[in-house]
N, C-alpha and C positions, 0 to 999 in steps of 0.2 A: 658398202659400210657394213661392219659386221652388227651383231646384235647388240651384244656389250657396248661399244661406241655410242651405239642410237639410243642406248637405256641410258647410259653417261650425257650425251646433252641434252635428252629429254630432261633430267634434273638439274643439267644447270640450268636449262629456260625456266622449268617452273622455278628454281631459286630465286632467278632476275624478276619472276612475275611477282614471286613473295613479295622480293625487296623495295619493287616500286610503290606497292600498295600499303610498306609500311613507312615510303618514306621517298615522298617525291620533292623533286630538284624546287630549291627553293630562291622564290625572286629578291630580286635587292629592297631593302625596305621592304621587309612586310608587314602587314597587320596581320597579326597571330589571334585565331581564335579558339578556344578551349571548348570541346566537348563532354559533359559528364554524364553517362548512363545510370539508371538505377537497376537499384540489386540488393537492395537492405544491405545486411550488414556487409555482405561483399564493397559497399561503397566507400567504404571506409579506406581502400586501395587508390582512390582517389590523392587520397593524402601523402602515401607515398612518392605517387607519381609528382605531384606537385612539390614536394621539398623538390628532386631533382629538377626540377622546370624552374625555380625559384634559386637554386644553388649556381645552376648554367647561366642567369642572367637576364632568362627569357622575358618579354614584356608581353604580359598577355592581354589585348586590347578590349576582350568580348569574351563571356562566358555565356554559357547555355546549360543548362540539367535538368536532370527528372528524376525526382525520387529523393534517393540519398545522394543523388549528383545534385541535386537545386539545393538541398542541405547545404555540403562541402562545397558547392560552385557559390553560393551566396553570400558565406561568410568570407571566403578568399576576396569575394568581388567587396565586399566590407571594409578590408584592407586587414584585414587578419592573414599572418605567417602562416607557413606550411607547419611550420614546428609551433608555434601556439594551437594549430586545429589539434596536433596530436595530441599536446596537455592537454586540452580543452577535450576532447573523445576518450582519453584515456581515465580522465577524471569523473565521467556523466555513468550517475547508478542506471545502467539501461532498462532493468528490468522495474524501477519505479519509473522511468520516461515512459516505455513501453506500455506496461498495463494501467497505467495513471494511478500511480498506489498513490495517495494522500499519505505524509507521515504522521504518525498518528500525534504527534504534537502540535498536527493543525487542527485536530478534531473535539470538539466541543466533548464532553464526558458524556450526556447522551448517546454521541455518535462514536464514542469509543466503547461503549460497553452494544452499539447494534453492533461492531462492526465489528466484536469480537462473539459473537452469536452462531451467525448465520454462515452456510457452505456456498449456497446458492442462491440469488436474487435473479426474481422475472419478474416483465411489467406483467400487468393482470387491466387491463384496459375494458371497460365494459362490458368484463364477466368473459373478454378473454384472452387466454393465457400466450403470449409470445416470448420469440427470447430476442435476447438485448441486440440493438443493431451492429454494435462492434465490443468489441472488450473495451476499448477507452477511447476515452474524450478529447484524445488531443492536448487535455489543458496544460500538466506539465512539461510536453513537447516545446507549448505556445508559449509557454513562461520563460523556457532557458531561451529560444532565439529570442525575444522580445528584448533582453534584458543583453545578449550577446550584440545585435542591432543597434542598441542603444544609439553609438555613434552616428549611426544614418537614419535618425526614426524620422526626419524633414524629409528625408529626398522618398517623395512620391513616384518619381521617372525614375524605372530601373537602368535606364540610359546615362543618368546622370550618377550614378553611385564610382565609388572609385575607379571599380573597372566596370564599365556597361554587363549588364548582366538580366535575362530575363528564363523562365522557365517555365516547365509543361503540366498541365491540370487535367482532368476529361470530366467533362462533363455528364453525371452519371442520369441526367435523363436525354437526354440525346443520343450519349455515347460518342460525341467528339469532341477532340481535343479543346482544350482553349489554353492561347498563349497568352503568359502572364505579365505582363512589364511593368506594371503602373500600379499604384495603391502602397498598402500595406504591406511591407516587406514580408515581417513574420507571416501573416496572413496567409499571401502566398505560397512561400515557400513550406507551411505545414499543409497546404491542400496539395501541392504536389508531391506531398511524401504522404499522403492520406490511404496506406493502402486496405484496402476493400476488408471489412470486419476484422482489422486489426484498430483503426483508427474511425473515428464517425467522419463522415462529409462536413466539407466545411465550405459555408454560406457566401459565395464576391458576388455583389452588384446581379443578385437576385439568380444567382447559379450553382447548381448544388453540386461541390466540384469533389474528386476524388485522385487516388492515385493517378499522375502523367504518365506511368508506364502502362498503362492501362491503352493508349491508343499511341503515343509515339515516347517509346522508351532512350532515343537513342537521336536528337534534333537537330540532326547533322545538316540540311537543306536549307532548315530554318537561320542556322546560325550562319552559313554560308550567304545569304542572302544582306548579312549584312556589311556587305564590302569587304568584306576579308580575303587576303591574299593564298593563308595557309592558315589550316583547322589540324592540329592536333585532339585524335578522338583518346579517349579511356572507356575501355567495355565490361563492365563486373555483370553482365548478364551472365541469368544461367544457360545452360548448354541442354542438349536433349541429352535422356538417360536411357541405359538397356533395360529392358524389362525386370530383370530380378531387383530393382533398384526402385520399381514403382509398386509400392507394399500398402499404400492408402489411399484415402479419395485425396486424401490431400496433395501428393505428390501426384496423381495422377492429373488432377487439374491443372496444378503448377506447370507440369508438362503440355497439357493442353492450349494454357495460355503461352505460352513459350515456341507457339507455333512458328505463332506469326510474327514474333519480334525477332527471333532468330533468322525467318526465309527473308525478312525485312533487311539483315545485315549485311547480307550477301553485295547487294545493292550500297548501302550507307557505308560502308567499307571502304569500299571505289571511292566513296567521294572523300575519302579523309586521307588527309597528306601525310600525316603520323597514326597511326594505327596500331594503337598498344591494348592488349587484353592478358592482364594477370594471369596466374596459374592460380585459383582460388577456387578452384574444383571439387576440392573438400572441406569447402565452408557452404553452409547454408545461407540463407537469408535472413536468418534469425541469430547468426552466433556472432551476437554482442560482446559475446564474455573472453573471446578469442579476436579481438579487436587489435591487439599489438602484434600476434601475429599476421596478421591480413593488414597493416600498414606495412609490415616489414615485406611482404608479399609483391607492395607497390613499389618498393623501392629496389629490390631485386631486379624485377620486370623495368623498371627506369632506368636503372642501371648501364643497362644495354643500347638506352637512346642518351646518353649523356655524352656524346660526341655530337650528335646530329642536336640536339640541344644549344651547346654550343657555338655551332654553326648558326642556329637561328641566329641566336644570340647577337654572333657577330657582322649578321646581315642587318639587323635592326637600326647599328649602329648609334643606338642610343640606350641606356640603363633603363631596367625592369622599372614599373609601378612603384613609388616609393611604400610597401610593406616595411612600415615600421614601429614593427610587435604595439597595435593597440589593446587598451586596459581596455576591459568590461567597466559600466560604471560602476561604483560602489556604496553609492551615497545619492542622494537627491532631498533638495528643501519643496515637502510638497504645500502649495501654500493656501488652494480650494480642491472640492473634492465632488465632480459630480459621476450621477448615477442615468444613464440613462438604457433605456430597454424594458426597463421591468415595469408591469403593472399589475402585478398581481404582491409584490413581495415590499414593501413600505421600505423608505431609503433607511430608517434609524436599523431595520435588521439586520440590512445588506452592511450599512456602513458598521454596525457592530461586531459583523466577522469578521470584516475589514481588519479592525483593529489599529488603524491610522488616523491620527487627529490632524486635524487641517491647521497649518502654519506652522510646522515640525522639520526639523532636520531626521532623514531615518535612512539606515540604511535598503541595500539595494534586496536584501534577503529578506526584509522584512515585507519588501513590496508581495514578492512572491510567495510569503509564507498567508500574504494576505488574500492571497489568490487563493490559496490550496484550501483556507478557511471557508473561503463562499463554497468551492467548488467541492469537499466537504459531503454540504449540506443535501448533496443530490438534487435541488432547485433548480440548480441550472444548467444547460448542455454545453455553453462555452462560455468563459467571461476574458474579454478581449477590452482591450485598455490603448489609450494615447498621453503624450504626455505635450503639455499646449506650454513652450516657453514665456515666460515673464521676466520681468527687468529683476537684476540681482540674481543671476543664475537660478530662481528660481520657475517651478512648474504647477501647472495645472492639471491633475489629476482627472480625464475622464473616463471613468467606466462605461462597458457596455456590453448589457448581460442578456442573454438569450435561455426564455426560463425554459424548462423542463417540461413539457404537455405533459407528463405518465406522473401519476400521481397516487397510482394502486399500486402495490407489491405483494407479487407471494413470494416466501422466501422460505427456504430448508435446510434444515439441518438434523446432523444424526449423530450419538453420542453412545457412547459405554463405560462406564467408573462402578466399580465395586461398591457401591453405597445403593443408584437409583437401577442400575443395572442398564439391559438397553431402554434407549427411546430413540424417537423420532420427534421433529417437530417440523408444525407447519404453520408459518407467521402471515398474519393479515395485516397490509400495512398499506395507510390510504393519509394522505396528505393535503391541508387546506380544508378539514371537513366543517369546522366553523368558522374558522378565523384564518388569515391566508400563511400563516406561518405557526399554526398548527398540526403535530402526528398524530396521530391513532397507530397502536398498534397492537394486535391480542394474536398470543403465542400457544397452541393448543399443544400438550405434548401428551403423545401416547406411549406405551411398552410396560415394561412390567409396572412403573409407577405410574398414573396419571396426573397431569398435572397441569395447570394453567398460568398464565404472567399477562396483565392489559394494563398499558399504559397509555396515557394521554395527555403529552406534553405541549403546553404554550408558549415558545421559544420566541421570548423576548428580546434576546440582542442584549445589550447591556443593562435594558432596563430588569427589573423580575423575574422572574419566567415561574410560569405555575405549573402545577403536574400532578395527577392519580394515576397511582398504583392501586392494582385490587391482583391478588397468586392465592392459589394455594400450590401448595409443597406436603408430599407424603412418601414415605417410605416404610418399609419393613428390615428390622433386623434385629439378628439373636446378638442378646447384650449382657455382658457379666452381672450377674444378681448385685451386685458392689458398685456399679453406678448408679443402682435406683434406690432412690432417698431411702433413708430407713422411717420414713414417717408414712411411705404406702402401705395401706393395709393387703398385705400380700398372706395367703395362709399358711401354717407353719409347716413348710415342706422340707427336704435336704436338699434344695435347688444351687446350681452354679449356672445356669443361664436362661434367660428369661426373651423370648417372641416378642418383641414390637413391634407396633404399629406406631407410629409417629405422620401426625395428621396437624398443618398449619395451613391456614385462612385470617391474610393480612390486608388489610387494607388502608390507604396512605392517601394524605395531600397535605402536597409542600410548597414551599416559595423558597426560590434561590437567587443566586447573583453573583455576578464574578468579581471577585478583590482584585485578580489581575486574569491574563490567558487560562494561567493552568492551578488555579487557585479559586472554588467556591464556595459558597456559605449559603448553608439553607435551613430552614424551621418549617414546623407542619407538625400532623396530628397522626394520630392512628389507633386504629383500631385492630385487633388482633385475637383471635381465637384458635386454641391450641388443645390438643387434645390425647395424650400419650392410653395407649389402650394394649390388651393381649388377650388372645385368645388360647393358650399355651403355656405351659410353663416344663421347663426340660432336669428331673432328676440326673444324681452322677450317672448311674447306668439303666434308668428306663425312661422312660416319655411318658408323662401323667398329663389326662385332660384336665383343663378345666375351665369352668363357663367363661365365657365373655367376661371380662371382668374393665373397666375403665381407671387407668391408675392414678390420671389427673386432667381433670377438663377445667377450662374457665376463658373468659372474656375480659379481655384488658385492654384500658384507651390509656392513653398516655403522650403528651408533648414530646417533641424530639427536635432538635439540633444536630447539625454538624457542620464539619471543615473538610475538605477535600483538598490536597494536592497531589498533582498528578504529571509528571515529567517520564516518564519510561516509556522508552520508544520502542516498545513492545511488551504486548501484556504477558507473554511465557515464555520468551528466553530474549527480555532486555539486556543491551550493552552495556547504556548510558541511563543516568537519568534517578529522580528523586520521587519516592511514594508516603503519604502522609495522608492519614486519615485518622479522624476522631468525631464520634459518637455519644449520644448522650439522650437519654431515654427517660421520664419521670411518669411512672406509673401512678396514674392518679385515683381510679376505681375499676372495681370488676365486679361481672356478673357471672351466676352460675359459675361458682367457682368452688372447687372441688378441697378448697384447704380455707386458713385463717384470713384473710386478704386485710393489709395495711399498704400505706403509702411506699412504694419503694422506690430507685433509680438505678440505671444502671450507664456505667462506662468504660469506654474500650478505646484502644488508640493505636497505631500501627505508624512505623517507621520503618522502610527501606532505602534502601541503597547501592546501586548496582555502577561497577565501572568493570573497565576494558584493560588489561594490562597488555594488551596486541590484537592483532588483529579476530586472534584464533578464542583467546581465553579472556574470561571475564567472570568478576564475583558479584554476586548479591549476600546483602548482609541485611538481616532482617529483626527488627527487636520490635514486641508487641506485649498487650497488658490489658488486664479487664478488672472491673470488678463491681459488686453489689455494696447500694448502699441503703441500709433498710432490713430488717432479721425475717423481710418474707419470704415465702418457700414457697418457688414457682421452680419447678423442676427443668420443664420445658424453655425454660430462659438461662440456667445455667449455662457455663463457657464448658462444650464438652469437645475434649482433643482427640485427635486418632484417625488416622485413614488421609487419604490422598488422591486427585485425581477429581472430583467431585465438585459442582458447584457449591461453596457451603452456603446455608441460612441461616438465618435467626446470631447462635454464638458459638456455632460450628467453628471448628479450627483445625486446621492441619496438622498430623504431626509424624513424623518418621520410626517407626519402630511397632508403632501399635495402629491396630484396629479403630473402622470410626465407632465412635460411639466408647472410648475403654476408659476414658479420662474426665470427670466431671464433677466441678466446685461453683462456688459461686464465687471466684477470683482464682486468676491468674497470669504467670509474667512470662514468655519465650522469648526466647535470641535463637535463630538459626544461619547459619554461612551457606552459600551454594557455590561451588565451580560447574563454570560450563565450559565445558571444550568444543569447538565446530571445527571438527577434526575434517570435514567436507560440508561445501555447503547447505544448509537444512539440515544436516546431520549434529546431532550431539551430546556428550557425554558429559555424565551429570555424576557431582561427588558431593554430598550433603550432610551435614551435624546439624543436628537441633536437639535444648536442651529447655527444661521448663519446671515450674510450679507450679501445680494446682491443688488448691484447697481453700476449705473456707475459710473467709475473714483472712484470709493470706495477707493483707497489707496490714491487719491490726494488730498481729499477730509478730511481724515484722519478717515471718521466715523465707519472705519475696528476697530476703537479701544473702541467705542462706546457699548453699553449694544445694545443686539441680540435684532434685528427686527423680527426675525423669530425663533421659537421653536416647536417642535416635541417630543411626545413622544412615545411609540411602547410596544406592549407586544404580544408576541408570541409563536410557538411551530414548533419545526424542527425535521425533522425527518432525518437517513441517509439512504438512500436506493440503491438498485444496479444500480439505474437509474439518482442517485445524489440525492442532498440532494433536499424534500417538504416542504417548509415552507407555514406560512399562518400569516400573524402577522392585528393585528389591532393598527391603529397609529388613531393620534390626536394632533391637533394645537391649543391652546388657544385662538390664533388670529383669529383662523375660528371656526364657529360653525359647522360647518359640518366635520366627521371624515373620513377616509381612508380605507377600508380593502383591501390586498395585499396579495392574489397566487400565489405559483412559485411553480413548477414541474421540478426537474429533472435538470441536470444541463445547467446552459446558456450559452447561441451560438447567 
């Protein structure tokens, strides 16, 4: 035989060797069982393979998975369609499941303005500093199967669910496996997707369990073991890489761990009578966002078994599982409400983030949203729920929450805006220090301005909640001679701008309460001392010293009120959603005060409005108003507009075209419009009009109703980043010939 011949059947044996091991002769009647591998988001391939398995006829008696195989093998064994999993995967925001993003409409306003602070959060545990054990909790993982489960929350025996189905966990202080069959569906099936500092461990029957790919990725033995005839495997494991392709520690682990699930397959191959493994080679284990392409990947690669499909099929001789497209539920009458787990955190405050009253028809979203409220709070590591049937289709709600041990935080953050210039901050933040649903928290910031913020809130649930502030706030900057009153004794120089120094020391306690979720109402006192100073004063063409001079110091207490509502599902480039705020200040006396002091008040009130005209573009429209009531002259508390980027205080305002600090009355009205384009996502581009009046007595005067004195326009680009959002925008006034450019880094403090 020559060479050529023996190289020719040499390839056809290995073909026959392929072909058997991807597809052995199958008996009469079989029980057909399904294997699913994990792979992150490569599992998603899953779903492909399963339409064709579900289109041929096939009955599959037994599923098994691990990972994002116990994911997609759980809900199929559920009695959920191959083509509902797709809606259902195609619809899921990954990157909020993933890092457990709370949307910010579940967050109490306390925790929307921490949460719009800070870059970075560490526990700080008896003086020391660690970092967090995963990026998320699981919770909104927990939430959507919980709520997808709904159907099968009875059946404790994953033997007994539509189609028998159990999955793979590891036990991460052992380090072996545990198979899951029994319990809480959701439960399980999020400890075996738990993968290692992506998701936290999660707690069955006293075992701290983690990713199942972690010891058996692939439970081909297992599932065979249970009287199955023929096992159809699906493999979205990754593959070993060349070297030029391992460029981090991170891949190079990944690699590492990929040792032995790989030499494992060699072996677990053999034993699968179908043996199908996608081309998904250029998907990571992360790309969620590439999710319809990697189903369409599975149905490609199925494609090719849709004959031998068939065949099962016809071997069975009887029709598939009746999969017939079940509804998620969407409604529940909950009719008591218990709390059990917590003993540090009292039921009226868990139950008031809740937000659920007991004997109430409510929807299924509201369950969830009631979820995202506790979990929120940082209090708790997981809160996991059952729902206990009662006569008249209604249920009994029990909670069961597992608090949080870390109760210290250090937390950072870094900023840049053309007003305070750079800082840093670095926040102390300790939890239960008198009362067990109490925060402490004091925010030190350093850089060119120094600065302080301490709060310490009493977070009562529905009932009160109390709170002290004490900040100060200071800044420097050169300001046109024509915002400073004309009643400072300034000496009589030929000046166009004048060196401040702007020094505020505020301090606050209030009582609030919520009218509804995103709606609250508070009163309280205050104390405030303010104190505008220069050491400089700048002629047109030379620089003339002169002493320290202070332009206006004093001490004011004053009652306060307001209204908050708050709906925008992000605080700097919302879609959706409604902002409303109103203020109200009644200066009652002062000390040490640098002018005439009478009785005054002051009010302000802000109206937004942002929507979506598609997916890409969306407007905010913003109308807002102040004004003094009372002919006292406090410099320092006038509404002064100009500049961007900046956290404002006191009755700072934004405005497009001008400088901070250029604009200052004691009343005034804006309307501004914003386009935003996310022309990619986290990227986008900003087109901005704002137009205003400012002057004194402007509403007695009536010329608030007069055509704008003042106009601005803006065009920009925003970025979002881990550190908050970088904008950079270029604005411009008609009125001025000279334009604006305005930097911000990171989010303001």
């Amino acid at each position: 035989m020559n060479k050529p011949s023996l190289v020719f059947l040499m390839c056809c044996f290995w073909v026959v060797q392929l072909m058997a091991q991807e597809h052995k002769p199958i008996p009469e009647k079989p029980r057909v069982g399904l294997v699913l591998s994990g792979g992150g988001a490569k599992g998603l391939a899953h779903i492909g393979v399963l339409k064709a398995i579900e289109e041929s006829g096939v009955r599959v008696d037994y599923i098994a998975g691990t990972s994002m195989g116990a994911i997609v093998g759980s809900l199929y064994a559920t009695g959920y369609t191959a083509n509902q999993l797709d809606s259902i995967f195609n619809s899921v925001n990954f990157e909020q499941l993933l890092q457990d993003q709370v949307p910010r409409n579940a967050k109490s306003f306390y925790e929307k303005n921490d949460a719009e602070r800070y870059a970075l959060t560490l526990p700080f545990n008896q003086f020391k500093l660690s970092l967090p054990s995963s990026l998320s909790k699981g919770q909104n993982f927990y939430n959507l199967l919980a709520q997808l489960m709904h159907p099968v929350r009875e059946v404790k025996d994953f033997s007994k669910l539509p189609i028998p189905f159990f999955c793979i966990a590891t036990d991460v202080e052992t380090g072996k496996e545990v198979v899951l069959d029994k319990g809480g569906l959701p439960e399980a099936v999020s400890a075996s997707g738990a993968l290692p500092t992506l998701f936290s461990p999660v707690e069955i029957d006293g075992k701290l369990l983690i990713d199942g790919g972690v010891t058996n990725n692939y439970p081909v033995r297992l599932l065979r073991a249970k009287n199955l005839d023929y096992v159809i495997g699906v493999d979205v494991q990754d593959s070993l890489v060349s070297r030029d392709k391992l460029k981090s520690a991170l891949e190079i682990l990944t690699q590492i761990n990929n040792f032995r699930t790989i030499y494992d397959m060699k072996e677990k191959r053999q034993e699968t009578d179908v043996y199908i493994k996608p081309d998904i080679s250029s998907y990571t284990v992360l790309s969620f966002d590439k999710g319809k392409q990697i189903i369409k990947e599975g149905e490609k690669v199925a494609a090719e078994y849709r004959s031998i499909f068939q065949e099962i099929a016809k071997k069975q001789k009887q029709s598939a599982h009746g999969h017939m497209a079940l509804q998620p539920k969407d409604s529940l009458f909950i009719q008591n409400i218990a709390i059990m787990g917590s003993s540090k955190y009292p039921r009226n405050y868990i139950k008031g983030r809740l937000k659920i009253d007991e004997n109430q028809q409510i929807a299924y979203t509201q369950l969830n949203e009631g979820l995202q409220n506790i979990s929120a709070t940082g209090n708790f590591k997981r809160i996991t729920y059952r729902l206990l049937p009662q006569p008249n289709e209604k249920f009994d709600l029990i909670l069961e929450v597992t608090e949080n041990k870390t109760d210290t935080f250090l937390r950072f953050g870094l900023h840049f805006d053309e007003l305070y210039r750079s800082a840093a901050l670095v926040n102390f933040t300790h939890k239960s220090l008198l009362f067990s649903n109490d925060i402490l928290s004091f925010d030190g910031i350093a850089g060119d301005n120094f600065r302080y913020d301490f709060q310490y809130y009493l977070d009562k649930g529905v009932y009160w909640s109390l709170g002290l502030n004490s900040r100060v706030n200071q800044f420097n900057k050169n300001v046109a001679f024509n915002t400073i009153s004309e009643n400072i004794d300034i000496p009589n120089l030929d000046v166009n701008m004048v060196d401040v120094h702007y020094f505020d020391f505020t301090n606050q306690f209030y009582a609030e309460t919520f009218l509804s979720k995103h709606f609250k109402f508070g009163v309280g006192a205050e104390h405030k001392y303010t104190r505008i100073e220069t050491e400089t004063i700048f002629g047109e063409e030379n620089q003339q010293s002169l002493p320290f001079a202070i332009l206006e110091e004093s001490n004011v207490y004053s009652a306060l009120g307001y209204l908050y509502y708050d709906t925008f599902d992000d605080a700097h480039f919302p879609t959706r959603g409604f902002k409303f705020k109103a203020d109200f200040n009644l200066y009652l006396f002062a000390q040490k005060e640098t002018y005439t002091f009478s009785e005054f008040s002051i009010a302000s009130g802000y109206l937004g409005y942002t929507f979506s005209v598609n997916p890409w573009l969306r407007f905010k429209v913003d109308s807002e108003a102040g004004f003094r009531i009372g002919k006292n002259r406090m410099d320092a508390l006038d509404f002064v507009l100009g500049g961007y980027g900046a956290q404002p205080i006191n009755n700072f305002v934004p405005f497009y075209g001008y400088d901070f600090v250029s604009l200052s009355a004691d009343s005034y009205i804006k309307g501004q419009i914003d386009a935003d384009i996310e022309f990619f996502p986290k990227n986008h581009f900003t087109l901005g009009y704002a137009m205003a009046n400012v002057e004194n007595d402007l509403f007695e005067t009536g010329n608030w109703l007069s055509l704008p004195d003042y106009t601005g326009f803006s065009i920009g680009y925003g970025l979002e980043t881990i550190l908050g959002p970088i904008e950079i925008r270029y604005t411009q006034s008609p009125e001025r010939s000279k334009s604006e450019w305005f930097f911000s880094l990171g989010y303001a403090f």
